[in-house]
C-alpha positions in Angstrom: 25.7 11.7 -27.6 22.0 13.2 -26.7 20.8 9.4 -26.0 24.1 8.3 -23.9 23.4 11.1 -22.0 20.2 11.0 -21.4 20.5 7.0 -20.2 22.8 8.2 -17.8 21.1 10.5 -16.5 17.5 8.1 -16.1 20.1 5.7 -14.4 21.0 7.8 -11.9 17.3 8.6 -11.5 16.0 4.9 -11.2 18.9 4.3 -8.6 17.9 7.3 -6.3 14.6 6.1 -6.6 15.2 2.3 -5.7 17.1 3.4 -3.2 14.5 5.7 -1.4 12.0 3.1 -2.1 14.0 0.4 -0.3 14.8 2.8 2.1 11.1 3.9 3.2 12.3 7.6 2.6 9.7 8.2 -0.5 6.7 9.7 0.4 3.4 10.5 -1.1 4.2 13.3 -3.2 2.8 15.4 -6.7 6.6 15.3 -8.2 8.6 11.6 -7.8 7.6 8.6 -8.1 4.7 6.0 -9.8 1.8 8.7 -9.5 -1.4 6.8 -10.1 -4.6 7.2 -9.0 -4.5 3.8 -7.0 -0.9 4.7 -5.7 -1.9 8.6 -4.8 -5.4 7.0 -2.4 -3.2 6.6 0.7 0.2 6.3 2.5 0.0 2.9 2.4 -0.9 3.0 -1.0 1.8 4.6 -1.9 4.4 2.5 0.0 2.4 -0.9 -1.6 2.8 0.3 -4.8 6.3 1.5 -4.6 7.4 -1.9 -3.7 5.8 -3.8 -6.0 7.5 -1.5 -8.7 11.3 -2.8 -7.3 11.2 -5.4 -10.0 10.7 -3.3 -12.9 12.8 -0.5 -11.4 15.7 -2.6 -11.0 15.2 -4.4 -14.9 14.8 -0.9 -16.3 18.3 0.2 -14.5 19.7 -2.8 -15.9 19.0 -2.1 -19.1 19.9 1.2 -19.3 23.3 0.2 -17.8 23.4 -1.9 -20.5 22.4 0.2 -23.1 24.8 2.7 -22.0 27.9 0.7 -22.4 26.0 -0.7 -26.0 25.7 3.1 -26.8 29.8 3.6 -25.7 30.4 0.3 -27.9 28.0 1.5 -31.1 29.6 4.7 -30.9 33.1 3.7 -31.1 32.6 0.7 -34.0 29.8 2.9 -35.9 29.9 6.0 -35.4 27.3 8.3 -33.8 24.1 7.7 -35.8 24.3 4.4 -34.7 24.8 4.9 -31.4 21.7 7.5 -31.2 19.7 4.8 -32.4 20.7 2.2 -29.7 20.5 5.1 -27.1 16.9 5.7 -28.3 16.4 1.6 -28.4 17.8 1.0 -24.8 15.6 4.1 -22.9 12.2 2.6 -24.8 13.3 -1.0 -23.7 14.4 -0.1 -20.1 10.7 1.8 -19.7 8.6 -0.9 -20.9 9.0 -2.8 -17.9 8.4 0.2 -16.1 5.1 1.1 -17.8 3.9 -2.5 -17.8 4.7 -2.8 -13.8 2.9 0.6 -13.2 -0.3 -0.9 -14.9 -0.5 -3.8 -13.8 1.6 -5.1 -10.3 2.2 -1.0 -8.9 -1.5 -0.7 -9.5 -3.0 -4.2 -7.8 -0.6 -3.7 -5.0 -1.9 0.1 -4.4 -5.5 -0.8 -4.5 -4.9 -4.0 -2.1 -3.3 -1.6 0.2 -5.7 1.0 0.4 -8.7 -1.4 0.7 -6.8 -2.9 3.9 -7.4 0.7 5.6 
């Protein structure tokens, strides 16, 4: 029950962020967002990095709104154990792309962005 609701709640928080991101509402900040040193250098930064990360964003939502209803699904065919360990499954798998992005895409984008200053 701990993992379903903990999908849920990084759901919601991927979809506020995609949706600030798309929005132009998130700003350079110490709390929210992908804080890296190439994404904290400027505004611009900031914003180039926060774009590039849509893709991944929007592939880790997916797969946490799929893992939720495979946690729902486990749950009721197998029983709870089971559906802690696809809970715990689906939040590694919809981070990856998230970590991977932030490395590699977030980070070129940021530093492209701030060397344009």
């Amino acid at each position: 029950m701990i993992s379903l609701i903990t999908l849920v709640i990084v759901a919601i928080t991927f979809a506020v962020l995609l949706v600030m991101i798309k929005a132009g509402n998130l700003t350079r900040n110490g709390l929210v967002g992908v804080r890296t040193s190439a994404t904290m250098e400027s505004d611009a930064a900031w914003q180039a990095g926060h774009r590039a990360a849509v893709p991944a964003l929007s592939l880790g939502l997916m797969i946490f709104i799929l893992g939720t209803v495979a946690v729902l699904l486990t749950n009721h065919l197998y029983g709870d154990d089971m559906a802690s360990l696809a809970g715990i499954l689906a939040l590694l798998a919809g981070v990856l792309p998230v970590l991977i992005a932030t490395f590699t895409s977030v980070k070129r984008a940021a530093q492209r962005a701030h060397n344009e200053l």
